[in-house]
C-alpha positions in Angstrom: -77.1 -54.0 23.5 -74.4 -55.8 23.8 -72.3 -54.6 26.7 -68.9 -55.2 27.7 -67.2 -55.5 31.2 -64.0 -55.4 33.2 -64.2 -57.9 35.4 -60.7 -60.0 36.3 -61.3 -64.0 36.3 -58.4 -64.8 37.9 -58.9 -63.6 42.1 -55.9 -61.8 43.0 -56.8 -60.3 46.7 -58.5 -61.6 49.6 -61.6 -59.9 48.5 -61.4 -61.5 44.9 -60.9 -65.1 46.7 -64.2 -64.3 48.7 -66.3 -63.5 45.6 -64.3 -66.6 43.8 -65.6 -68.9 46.8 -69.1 -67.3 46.7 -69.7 -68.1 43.2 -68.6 -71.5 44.1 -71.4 -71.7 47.0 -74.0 -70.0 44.3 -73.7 -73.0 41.8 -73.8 -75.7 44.1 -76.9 -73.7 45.3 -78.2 -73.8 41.7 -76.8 -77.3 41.0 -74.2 -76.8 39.1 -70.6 -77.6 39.9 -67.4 -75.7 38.4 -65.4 -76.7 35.1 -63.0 -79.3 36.1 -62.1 -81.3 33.5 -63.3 -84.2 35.6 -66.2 -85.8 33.6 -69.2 -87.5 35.8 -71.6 -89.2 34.5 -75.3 -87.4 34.4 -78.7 -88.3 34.5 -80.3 -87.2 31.3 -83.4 -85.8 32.5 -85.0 -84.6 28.7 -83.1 -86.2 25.8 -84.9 -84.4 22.9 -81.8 -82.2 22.3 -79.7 -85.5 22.2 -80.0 -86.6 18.5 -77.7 -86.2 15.2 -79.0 -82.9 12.6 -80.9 -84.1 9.9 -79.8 -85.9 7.3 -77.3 -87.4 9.3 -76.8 -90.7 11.8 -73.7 -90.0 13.9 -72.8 -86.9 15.3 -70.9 -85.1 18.4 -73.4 -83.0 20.7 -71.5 -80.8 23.3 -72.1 -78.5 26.1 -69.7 -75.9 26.6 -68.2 -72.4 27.9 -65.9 -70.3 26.2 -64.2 -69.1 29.5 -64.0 -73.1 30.5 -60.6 -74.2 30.5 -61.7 -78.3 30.2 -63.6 -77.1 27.2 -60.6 -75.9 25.5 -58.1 -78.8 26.4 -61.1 -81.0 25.0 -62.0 -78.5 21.7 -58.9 -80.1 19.4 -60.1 -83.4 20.4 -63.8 -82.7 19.1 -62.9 -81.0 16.3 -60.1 -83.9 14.9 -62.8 -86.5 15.5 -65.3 -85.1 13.8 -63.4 -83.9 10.5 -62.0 -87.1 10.5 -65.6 -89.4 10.7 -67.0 -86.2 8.7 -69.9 -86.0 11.1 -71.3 -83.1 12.9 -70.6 -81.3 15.4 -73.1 -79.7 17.1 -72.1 -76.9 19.9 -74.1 -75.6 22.0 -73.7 -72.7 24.8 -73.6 -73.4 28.7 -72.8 -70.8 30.1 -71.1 -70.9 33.7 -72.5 -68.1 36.2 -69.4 -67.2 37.6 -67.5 -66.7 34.6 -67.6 -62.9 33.1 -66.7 -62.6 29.6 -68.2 -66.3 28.5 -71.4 -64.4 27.5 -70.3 -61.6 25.9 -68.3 -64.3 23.8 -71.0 -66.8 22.9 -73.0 -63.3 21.9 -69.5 -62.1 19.4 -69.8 -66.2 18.4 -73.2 -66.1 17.1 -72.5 -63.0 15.4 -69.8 -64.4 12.9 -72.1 -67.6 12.8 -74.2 -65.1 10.9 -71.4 -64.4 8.0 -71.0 -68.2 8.1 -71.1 -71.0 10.5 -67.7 -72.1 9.3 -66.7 -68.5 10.6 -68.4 -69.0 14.0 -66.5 -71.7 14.7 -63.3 -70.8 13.8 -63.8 -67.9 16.1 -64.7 -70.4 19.2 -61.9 -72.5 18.2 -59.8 -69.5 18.5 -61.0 -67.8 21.4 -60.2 -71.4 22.9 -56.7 -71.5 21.6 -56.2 -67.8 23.0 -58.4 -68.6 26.8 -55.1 -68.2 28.6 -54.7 -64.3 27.6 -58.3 -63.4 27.7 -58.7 -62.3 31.3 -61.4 -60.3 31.0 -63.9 -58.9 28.8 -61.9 -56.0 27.5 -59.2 -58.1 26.4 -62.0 -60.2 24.3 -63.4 -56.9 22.9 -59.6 -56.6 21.5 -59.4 -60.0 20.3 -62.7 -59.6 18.8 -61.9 -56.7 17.1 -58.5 -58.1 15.7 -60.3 -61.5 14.4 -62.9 -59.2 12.3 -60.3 -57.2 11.0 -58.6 -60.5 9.7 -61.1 -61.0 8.3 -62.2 -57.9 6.5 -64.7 -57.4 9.0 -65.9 -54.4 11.3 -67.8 -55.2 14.7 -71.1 -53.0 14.7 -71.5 -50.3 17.4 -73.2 -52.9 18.8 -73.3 -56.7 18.4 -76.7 -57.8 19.6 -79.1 -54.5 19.2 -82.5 -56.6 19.3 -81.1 -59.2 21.3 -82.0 -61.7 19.7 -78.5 -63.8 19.8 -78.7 -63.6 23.7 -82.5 -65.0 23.1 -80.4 -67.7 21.3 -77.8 -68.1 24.0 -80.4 -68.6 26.6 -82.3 -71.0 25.0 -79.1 -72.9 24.0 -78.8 -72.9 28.7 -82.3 -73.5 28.8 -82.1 -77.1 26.6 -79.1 -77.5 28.8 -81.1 -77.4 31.8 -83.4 -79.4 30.6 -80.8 -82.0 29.8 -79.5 -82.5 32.6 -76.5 -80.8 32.3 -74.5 -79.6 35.3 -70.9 -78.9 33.9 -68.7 -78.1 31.2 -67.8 -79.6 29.2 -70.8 -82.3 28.6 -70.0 -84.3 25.5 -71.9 -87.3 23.7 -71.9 -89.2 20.6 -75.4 -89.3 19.7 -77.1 -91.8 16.7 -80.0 -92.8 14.9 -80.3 -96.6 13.9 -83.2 -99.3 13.6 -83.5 -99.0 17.1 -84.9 -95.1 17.7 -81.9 -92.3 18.9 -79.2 -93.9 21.4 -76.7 -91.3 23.0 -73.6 -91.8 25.1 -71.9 -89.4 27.2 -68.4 -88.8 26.6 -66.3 -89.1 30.0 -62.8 -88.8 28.9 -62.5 -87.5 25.1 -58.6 -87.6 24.4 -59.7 -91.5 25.0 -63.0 -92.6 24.6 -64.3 -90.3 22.0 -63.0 -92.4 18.9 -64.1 -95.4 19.8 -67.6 -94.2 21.0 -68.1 -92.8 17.5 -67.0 -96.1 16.7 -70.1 -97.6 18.0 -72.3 -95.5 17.2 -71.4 -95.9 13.4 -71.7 -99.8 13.8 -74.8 -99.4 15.6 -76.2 -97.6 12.7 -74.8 -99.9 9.6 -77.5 -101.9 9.2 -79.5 -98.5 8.4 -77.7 -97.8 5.3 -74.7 -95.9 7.1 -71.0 -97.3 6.6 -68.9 -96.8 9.2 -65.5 -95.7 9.6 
């Protein structure tokens, strides 16, 4: 069942700083390191989830967290570049321990992915554009709600009654794990030429992302694909 939570994100007592600093000390204890917006370079442990959808050459991967505020400064970015090359965009779900409505989200994402995918996204794109006034998960049940209805939706008693969309969710963290990945948002430009799958990480998308995609298209011309 899908189950929804007041928690605030923002810490706004001593006691709320302790808990902020203690979910700090929990991901470096897990490896992970908080959303910055400062992209480092990883070690790419398993690359089999680092390759364009079939039937394409070129494509945008990205790890990311609904509650992550890089992720939404970098969302227009991703979503420009790839309308514009008309390549994918492939999303996938990270989700950052410490943050308390970024599952519940993911969860309500998956669910409109399942009236369409181009519903989904506009959903995540929104819930991005709105971050700032989404403090908890309350508030998101309200902006939920007021998307479907927009829509000519209703939200079901309850979103995820089997579970399986969390089972998706978590396998979506696992792949991330098994990546490599340590932080969102984790971008590449992934493509398959003559040469086998080549992927590069993304460091700093309001500059590099363009002509990365670049690349990748000109590294996959002799393979039948023209690029941009």
């Amino acid at each position: 069942m899908h189950m929804r939570r007041s928690f605030l994100s923002v810490p706004n007592s001593g006691a709320g700083l302790r808990m902020a600093l203690s979910a700090v000390f929990a991901l470096a204890s897990l490896g992970l390191a908080p959303a910055t917006g400062a992209q480092t370079p990883i070690q790419v442990l398993d690359a089999s989830g680092l390759r364009p959808p079939a039937g394409a050459r070129v494509a945008i991967v990205e790890f990311d967290d609904l509650e992550c505020p890089a992720c939404a400064a970098a969302n227009s970015t991703l979503k420009a570049a790839a309308a514009q090359y008309k390549i994918p965009w492939v999303r996938h779900d990270f989700l950052i321990p410490y943050h308390n409505w970024s599952r519940a989200a993911a969860i309500d994402a998956r669910w409109f992915d399942l009236k369409s995918k181009a519903l989904g996204d506009e959903y995540r794109d929104q819930v991005f554009a709105n971050q700032n006034s989404i403090y908890n998960a309350d508030v998101l049940f309200q902006f939920t709600q007021k998307f479907a209805q927009s829509h000519g939706l209703a939200l079901p008693f309850a979103m995820d009654p089997q579970g399986s969309l969390a089972r998706d969710v978590d396998a979506d963290v696992a792949l991330a794990r098994r990546t490599g990945i340590r932080s969102t948002p984790t971008i590449f430009v992934v493509a398959a030429g003559s040469k086998g799958v080549t992927y590069a990480q993304v460091l700093k998308p309001s500059q590099d992302l363009y002509s990365d995609i670049d690349k990748a298209l000109a590294s996959t011309a002799s393979t039948g694909q023209h690029s941009h």
